[in-house]
Backbone as CSV, one residue per row, in Angstrom:
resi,resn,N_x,N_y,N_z,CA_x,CA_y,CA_z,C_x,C_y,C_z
1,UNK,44.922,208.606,144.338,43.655,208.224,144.962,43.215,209.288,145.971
2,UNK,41.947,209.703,145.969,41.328,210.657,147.125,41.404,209.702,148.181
3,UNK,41.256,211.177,149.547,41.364,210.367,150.908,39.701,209.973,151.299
4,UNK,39.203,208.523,150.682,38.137,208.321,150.543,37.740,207.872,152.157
5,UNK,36.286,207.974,152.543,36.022,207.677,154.069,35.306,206.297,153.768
6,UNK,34.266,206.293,152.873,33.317,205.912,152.591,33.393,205.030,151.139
7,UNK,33.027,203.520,151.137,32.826,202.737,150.278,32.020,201.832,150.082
8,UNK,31.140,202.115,149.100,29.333,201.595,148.880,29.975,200.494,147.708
9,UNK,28.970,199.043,148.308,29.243,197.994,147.614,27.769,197.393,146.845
10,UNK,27.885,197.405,145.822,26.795,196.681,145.309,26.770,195.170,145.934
11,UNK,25.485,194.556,145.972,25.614,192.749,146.556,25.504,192.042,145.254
12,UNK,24.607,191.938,144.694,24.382,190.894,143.654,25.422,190.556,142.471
13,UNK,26.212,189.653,141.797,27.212,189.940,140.819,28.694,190.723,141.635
14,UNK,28.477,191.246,143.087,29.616,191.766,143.278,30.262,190.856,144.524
15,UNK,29.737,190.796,145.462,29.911,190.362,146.459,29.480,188.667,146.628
16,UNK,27.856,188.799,146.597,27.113,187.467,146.634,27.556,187.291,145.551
17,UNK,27.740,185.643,144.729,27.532,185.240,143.580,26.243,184.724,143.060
18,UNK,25.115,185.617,142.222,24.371,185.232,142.530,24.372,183.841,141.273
19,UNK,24.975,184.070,140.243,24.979,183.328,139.375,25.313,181.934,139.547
20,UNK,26.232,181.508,141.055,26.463,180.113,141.245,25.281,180.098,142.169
21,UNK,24.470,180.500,143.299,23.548,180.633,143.882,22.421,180.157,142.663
22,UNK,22.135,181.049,142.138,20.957,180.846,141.475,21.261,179.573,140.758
23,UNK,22.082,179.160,140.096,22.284,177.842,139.033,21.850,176.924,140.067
24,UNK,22.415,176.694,141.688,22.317,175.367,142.296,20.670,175.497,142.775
25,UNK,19.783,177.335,142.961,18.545,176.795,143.386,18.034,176.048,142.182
26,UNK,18.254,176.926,141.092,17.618,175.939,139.610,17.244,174.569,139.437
27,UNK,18.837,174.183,139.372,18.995,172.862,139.682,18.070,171.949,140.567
28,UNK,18.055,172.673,141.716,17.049,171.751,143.166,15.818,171.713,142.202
29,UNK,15.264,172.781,141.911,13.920,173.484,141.700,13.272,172.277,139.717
30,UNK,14.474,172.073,139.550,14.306,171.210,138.146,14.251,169.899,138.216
31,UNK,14.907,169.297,139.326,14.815,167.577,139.759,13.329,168.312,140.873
32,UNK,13.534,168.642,141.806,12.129,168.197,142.783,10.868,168.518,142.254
33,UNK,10.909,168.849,141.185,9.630,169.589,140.330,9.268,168.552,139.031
34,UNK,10.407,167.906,139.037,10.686,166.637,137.607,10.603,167.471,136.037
35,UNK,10.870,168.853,136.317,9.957,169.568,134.865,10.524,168.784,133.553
36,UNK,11.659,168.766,133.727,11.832,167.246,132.247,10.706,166.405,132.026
37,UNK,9.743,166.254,132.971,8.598,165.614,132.420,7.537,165.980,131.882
38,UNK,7.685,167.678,131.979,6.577,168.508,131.489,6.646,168.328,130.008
39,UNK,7.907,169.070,129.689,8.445,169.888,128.701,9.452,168.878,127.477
40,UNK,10.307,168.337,127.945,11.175,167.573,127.628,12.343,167.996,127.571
41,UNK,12.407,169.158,128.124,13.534,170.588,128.213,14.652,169.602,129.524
42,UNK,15.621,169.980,128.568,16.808,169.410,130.013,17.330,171.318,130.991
43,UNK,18.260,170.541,131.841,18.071,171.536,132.897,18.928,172.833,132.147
44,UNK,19.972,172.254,131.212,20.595,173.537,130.698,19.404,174.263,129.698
45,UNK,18.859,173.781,129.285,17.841,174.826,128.563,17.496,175.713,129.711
46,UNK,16.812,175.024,130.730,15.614,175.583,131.317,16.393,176.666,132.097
47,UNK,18.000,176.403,132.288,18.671,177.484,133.377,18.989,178.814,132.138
48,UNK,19.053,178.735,130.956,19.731,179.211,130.104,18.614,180.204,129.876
49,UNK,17.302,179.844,129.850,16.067,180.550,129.339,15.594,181.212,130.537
50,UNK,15.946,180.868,131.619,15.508,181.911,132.844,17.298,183.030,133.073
51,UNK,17.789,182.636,132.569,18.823,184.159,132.668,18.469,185.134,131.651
52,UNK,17.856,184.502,129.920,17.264,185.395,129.107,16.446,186.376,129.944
53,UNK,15.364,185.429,130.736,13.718,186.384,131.427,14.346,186.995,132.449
54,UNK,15.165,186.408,132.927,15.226,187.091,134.214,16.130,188.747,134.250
55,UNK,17.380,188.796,133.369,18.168,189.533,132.852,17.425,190.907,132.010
56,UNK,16.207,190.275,131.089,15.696,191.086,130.472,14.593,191.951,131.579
57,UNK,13.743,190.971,132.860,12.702,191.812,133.480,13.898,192.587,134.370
58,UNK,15.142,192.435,134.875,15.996,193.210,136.166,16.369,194.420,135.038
59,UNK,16.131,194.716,133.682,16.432,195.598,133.288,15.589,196.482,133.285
60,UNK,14.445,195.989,132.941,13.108,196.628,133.049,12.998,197.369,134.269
61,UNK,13.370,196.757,134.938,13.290,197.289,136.833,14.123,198.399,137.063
62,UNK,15.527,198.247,136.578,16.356,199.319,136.522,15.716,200.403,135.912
63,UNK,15.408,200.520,135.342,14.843,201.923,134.320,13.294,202.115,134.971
64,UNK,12.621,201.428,135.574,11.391,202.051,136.216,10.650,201.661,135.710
65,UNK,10.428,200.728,134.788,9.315,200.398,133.460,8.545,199.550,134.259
66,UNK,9.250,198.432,135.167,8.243,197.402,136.079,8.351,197.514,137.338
67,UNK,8.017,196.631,138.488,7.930,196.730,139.685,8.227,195.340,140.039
68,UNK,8.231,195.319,141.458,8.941,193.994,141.772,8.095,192.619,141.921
69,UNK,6.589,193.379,142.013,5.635,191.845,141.652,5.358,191.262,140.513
70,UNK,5.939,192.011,139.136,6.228,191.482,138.068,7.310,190.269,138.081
71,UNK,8.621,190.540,138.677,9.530,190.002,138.456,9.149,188.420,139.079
72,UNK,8.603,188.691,140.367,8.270,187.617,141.274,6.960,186.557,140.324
73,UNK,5.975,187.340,139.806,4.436,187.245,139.575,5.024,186.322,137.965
74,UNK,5.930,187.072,137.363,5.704,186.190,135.655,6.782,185.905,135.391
75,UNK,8.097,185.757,136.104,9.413,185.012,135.140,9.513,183.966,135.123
76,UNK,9.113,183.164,136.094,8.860,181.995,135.717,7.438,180.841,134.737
77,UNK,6.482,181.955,134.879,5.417,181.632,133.431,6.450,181.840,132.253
78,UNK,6.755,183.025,131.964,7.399,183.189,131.046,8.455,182.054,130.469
79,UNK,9.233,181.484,131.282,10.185,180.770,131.212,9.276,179.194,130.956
80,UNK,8.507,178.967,131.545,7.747,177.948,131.401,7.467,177.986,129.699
81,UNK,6.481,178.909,129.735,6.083,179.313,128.432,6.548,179.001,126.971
82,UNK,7.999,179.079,127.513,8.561,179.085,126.301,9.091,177.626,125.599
83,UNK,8.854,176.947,126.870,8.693,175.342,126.416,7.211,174.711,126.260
84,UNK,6.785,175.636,126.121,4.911,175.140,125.601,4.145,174.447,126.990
85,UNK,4.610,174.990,128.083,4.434,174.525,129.041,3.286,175.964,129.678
86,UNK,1.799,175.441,130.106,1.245,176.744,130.220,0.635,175.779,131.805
87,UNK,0.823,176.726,133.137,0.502,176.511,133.970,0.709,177.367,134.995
88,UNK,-0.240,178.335,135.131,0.633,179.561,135.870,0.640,179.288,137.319
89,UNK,0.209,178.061,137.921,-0.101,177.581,139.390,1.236,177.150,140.102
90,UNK,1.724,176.376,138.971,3.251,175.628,138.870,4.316,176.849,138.858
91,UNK,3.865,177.703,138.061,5.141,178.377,137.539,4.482,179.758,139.083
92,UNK,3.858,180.124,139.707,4.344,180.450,140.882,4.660,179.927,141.758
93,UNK,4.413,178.584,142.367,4.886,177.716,143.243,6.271,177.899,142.903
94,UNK,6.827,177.073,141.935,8.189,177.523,141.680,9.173,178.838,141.784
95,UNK,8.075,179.747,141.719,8.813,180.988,142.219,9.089,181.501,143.414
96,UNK,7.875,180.884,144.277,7.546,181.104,145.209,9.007,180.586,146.049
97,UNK,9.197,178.909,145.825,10.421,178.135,146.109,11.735,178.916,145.992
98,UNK,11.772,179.587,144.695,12.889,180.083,144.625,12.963,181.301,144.986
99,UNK,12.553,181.852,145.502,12.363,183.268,146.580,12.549,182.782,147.611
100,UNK,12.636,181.975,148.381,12.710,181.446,149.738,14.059,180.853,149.937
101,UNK,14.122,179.842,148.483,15.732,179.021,148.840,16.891,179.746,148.361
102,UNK,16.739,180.557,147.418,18.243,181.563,146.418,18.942,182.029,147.636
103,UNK,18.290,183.421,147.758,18.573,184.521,149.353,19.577,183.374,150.136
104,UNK,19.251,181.869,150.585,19.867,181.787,151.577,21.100,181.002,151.196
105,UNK,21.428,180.449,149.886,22.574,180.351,149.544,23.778,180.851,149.629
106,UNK,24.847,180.439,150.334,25.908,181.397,150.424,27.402,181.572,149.834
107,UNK,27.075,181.209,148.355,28.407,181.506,147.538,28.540,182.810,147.045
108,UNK,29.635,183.121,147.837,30.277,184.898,147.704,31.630,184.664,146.546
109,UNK,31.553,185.677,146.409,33.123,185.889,145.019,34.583,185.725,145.643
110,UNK,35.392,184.822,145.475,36.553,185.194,146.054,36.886,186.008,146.610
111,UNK,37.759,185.836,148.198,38.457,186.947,148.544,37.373,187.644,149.777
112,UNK,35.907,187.464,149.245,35.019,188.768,149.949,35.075,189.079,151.287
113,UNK,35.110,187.636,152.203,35.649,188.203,153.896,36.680,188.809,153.755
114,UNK,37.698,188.038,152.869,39.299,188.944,153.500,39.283,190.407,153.030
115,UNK,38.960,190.529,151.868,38.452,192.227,151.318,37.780,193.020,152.748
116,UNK,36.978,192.534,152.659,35.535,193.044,153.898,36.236,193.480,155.248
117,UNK,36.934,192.592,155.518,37.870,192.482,156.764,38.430,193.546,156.763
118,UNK,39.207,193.386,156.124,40.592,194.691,155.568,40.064,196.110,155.612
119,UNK,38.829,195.906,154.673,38.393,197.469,154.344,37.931,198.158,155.776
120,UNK,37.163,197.133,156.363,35.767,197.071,157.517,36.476,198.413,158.659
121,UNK,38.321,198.140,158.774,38.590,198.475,159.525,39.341,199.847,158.940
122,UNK,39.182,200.022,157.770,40.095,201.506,157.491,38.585,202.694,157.255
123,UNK,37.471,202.136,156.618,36.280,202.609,156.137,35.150,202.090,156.789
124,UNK,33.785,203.511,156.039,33.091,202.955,156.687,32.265,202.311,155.074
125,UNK,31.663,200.978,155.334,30.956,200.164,154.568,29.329,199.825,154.363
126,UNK,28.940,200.275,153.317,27.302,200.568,153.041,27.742,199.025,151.430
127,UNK,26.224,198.810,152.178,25.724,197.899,150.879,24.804,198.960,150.324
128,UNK,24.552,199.219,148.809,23.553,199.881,148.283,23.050,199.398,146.740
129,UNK,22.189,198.552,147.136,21.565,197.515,146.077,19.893,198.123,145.294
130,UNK,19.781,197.796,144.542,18.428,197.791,143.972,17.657,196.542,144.180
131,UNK,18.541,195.489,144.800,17.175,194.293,145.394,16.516,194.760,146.272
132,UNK,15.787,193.614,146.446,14.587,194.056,147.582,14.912,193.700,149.061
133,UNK,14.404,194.705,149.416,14.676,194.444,151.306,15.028,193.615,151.852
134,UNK,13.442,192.250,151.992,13.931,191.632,152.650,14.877,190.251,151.921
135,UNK,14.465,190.411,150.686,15.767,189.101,150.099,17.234,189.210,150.432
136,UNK,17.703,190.893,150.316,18.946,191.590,150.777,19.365,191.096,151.893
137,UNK,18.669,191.094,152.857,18.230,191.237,154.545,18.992,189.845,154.264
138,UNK,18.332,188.839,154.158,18.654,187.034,153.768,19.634,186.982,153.211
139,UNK,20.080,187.511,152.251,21.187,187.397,151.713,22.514,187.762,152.812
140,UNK,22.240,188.878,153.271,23.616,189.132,153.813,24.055,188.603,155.050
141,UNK,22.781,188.217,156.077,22.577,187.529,157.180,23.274,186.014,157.055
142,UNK,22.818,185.156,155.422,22.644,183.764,155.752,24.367,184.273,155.823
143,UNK,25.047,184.609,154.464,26.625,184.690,154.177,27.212,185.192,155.110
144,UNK,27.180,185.677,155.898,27.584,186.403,157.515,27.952,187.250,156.850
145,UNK,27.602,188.500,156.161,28.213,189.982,155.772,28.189,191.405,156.762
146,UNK,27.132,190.730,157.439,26.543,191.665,157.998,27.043,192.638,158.606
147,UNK,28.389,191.651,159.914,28.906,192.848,160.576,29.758,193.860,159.970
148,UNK,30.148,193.599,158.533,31.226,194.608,158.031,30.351,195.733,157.753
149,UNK,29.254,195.642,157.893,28.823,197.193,156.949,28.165,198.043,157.885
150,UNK,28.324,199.166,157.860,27.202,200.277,158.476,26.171,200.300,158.226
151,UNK,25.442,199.751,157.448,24.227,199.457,157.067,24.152,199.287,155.455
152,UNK,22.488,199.439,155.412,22.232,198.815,153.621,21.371,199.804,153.338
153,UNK,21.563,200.601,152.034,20.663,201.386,151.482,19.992,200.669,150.015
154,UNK,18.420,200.516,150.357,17.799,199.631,149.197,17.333,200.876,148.287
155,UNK,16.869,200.144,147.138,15.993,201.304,146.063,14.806,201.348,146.646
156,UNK,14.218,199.977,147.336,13.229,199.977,147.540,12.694,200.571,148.559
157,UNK,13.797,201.092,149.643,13.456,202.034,150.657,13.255,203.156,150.614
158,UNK,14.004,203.908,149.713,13.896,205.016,149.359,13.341,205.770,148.048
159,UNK,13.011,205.079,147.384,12.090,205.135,145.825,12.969,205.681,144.818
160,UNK,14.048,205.512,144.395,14.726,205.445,143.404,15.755,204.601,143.492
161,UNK,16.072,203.791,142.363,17.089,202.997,141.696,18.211,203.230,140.757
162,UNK,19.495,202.738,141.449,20.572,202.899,140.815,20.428,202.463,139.080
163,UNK,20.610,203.399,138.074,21.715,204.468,137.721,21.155,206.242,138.291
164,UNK,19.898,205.805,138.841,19.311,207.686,139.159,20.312,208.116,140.062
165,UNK,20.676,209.558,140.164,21.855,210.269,140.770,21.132,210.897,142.160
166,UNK,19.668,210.495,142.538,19.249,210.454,143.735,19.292,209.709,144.646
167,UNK,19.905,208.513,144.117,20.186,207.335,145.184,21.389,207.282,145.699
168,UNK,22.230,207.644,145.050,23.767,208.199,144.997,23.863,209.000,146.288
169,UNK,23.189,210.228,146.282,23.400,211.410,146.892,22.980,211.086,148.262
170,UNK,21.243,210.143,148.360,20.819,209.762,149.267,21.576,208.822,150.213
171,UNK,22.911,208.239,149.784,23.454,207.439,150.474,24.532,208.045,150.623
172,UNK,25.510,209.069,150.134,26.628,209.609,150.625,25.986,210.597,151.917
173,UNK,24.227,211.315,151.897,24.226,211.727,152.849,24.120,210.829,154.353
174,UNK,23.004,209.426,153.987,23.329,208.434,154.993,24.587,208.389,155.978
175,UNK,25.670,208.136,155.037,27.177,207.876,155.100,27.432,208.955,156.060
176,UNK,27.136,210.367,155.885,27.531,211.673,156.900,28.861,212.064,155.846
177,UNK,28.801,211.690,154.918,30.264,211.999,153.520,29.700,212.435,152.481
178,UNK,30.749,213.256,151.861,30.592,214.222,150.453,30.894,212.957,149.261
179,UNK,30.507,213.543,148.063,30.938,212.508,146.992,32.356,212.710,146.604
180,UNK,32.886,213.434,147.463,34.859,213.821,146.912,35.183,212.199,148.240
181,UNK,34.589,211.934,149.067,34.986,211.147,150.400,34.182,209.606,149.712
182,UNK,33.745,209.537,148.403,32.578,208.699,148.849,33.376,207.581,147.379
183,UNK,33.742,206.010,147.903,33.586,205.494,146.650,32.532,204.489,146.158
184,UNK,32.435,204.033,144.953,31.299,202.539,144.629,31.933,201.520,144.295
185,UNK,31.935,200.494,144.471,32.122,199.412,143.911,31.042,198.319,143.444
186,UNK,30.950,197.977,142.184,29.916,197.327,141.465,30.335,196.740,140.438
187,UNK,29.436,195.972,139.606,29.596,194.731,138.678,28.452,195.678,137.117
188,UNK,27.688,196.274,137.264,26.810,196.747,136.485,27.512,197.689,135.809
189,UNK,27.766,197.908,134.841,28.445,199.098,134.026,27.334,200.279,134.502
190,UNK,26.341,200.092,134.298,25.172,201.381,133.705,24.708,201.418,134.918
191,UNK,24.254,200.540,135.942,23.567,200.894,137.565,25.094,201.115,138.471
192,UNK,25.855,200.714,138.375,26.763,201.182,138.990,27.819,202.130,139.300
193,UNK,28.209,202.148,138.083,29.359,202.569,137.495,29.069,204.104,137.008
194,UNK,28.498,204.399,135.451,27.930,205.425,135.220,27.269,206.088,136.204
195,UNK,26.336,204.960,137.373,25.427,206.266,138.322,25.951,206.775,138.690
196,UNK,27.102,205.934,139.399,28.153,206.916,140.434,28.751,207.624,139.542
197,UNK,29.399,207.853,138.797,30.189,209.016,137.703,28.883,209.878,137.592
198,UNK,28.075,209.812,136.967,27.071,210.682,136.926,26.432,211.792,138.253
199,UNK,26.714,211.117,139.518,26.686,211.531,140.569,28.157,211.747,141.460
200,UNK,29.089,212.346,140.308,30.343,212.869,140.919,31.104,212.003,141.908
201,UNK,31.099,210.482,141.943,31.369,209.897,142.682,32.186,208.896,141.980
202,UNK,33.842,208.731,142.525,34.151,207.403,142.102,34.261,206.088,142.259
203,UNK,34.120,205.427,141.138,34.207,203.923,141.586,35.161,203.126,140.679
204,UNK,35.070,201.814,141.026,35.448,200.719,140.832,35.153,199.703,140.075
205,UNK,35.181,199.334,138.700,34.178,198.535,137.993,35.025,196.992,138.068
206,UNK,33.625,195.607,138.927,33.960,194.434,139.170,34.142,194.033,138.410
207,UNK,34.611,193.599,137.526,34.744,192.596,136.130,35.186,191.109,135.774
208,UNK,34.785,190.413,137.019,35.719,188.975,137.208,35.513,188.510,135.521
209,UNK,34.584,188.703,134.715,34.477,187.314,133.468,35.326,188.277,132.695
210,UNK,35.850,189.973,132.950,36.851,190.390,131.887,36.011,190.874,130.643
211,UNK,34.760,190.995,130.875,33.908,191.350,129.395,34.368,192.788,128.970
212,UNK,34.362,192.907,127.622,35.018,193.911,126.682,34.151,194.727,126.853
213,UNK,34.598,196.130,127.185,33.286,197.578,127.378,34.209,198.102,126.550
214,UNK,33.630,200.020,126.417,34.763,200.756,125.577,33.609,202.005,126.361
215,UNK,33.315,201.876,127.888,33.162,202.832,128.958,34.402,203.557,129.380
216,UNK,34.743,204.609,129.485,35.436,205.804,130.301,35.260,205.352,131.936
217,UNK,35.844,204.309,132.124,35.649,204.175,133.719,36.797,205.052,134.698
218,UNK,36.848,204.714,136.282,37.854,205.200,136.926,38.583,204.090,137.029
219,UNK,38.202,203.088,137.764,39.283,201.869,137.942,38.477,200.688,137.743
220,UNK,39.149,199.436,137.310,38.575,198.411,137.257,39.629,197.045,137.475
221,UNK,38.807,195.855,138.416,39.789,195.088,138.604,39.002,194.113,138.455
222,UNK,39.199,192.458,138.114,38.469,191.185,137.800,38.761,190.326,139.184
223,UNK,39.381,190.664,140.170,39.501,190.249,141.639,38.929,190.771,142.810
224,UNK,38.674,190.645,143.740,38.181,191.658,144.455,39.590,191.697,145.728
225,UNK,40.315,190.883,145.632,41.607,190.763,146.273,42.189,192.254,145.814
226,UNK,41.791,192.475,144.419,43.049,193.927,144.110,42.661,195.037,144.968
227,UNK,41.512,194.973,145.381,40.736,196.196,146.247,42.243,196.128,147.533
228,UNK,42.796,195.229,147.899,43.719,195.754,149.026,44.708,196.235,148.700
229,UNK,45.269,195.996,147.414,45.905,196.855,146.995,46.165,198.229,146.236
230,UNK,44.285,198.187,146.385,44.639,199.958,145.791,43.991,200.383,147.110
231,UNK,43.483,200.106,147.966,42.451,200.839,149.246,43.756,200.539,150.227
C-alpha cells in the first residue's frame, strides 16, 4: 500500500444508503398521496419503476447528456406515466416532497461512524460526489458526517463530473496532495473507480450486494469495516 495522506469518499451507495432512504421516502410519498387510487399500481411496482427512471436519468447526468432540472422536473412524470397516469402537477408536487424528505433520512451503510472515526484521525477526508450541493449539504448534516471530513467537492461546483479526470485532479489539488498520496473510495464502477484509475489515482471498489464485474480494479471490499484493516 502507498503512504496515502488523502482519502475521497463518494456519499450516495457508499456511505449514505440511499437505497433504504429512498425506499422509506417512497413508501411515505405512496400512502400520503393514496396513488393506488390513481393507477391501481401497488407500492412495489411504483418503487421498482422509479429505480428504472431514476437509474437511467443519473446516467444521463453522469455523461453530460442532462442537467439537474431534468432529473428533478420529469422522473417522476415519467414514472407516473408509465401507469397511464398523466398529471404533471401531481407528479411535481411529489417530487418536490421527495427532494425535501430523502436528503434528511439517515440510513448510512454499516460500520460508517466507526470507519469515519478511525480514518478521520490518520487522514485527511473529502466527500467528492456528483450530487447536488445543497441535497449533499442535507445529507451529510442530517447523518452527522460532517465533522469527519475536510470538506466536500461537488460536480456541481466545479463543472465537471466524476468519471472526467478533471474532477479527480481538481480535488487532489483541493486536498494540497499528489495522486501517488491520494485514494477513492466508491460504489460506481465507471464514476468512481475507472475515474480515479484513469486519473492515476487509487481506489477502492464498495461492493456490499457482491455484483459480478470482470473490471481490472485495485482493491475491493463488500464491508466498509475492511477499510480498517487495510488503512
Amino acid at each position: 500500500m502507498r503512504n496515502y495522506r488523502v482519502i475521497f469518499f463518494d456519499l450516495d451507495h457508499t456511505l449514505w444508503d440511499y437505497d433504504k432512504n429512498s425506499h422509506e421516502t417512497l413508501n411515505d410519498l405512496y400512502h400520503n398521496y393514496q396513488l393506488h387510487t390513481l393507477g391501481g399500481f401497488s407500492f412495489d411496482q411504483f418503487y421498482h419503476r422509479f429505480g428504472e427512471v431514476n437509474s437511467g436519468l443519473w446516467s444521463q447526468y453522469h455523461q453530460g447528456a442532462i442537467d439537474r432540472s431534468v432529473i428533478r422536473n420529469e422522473r417522476f412524470g415519467r414514472v407516473l406515466n408509465h401507469f397511464k397516469v398523466s398529471d404533471p402537477e401531481l407528479a411535481l408536487r411529489i417530487s418536490d416532497d421527495y427532494i425535501l424528505q430523502c436528503p434528511a433520512k439517515t440510513n448510512l451503510f454499516p460500520y460508517t461512524h466507526d470507519v469515519l472515526r478511525y480514518l478521520s484521525s490518520k487522514y485527511k477526508l473529502y466527500i467528492l460526489t456528483n450530487g447536488f450541493d445543497d441535497v449533499q449539504e442535507i445529507k451529510i448534516s442530517h447523518s452527522n458526517l460532517k465533522g469527519y471530513f475536510n470538506g466536500m467537492i461537488t460536480s456541481e461546483t466545479i463543472g465537471y463530473r466524476k468519471p472526467s479526470r478533471e474532477i479527480f485532479h481538481h480535488a487532489v489539488k483541493t486536498a494540497g496532495a499528489t495522486t501517488a498520496e491520494s485514494l477513492m473510495v466508491g460504489d460506481n464502477l465507471k464514476a468512481d473507480i475507472l475515474g480515479a484509475k484513469n486519473a492515476s489515482i487509487d481506489s477502492i471498489y464498495f461492493n456490499p450486494y457482491k455484483r459480478i464485474h470482470k473490471e481490472d480494479i485495485h482493491l475491493e471490499i463488500n464491508c466498509l469495516s475492511q477499510l480498517m484493516n487495510i488503512l
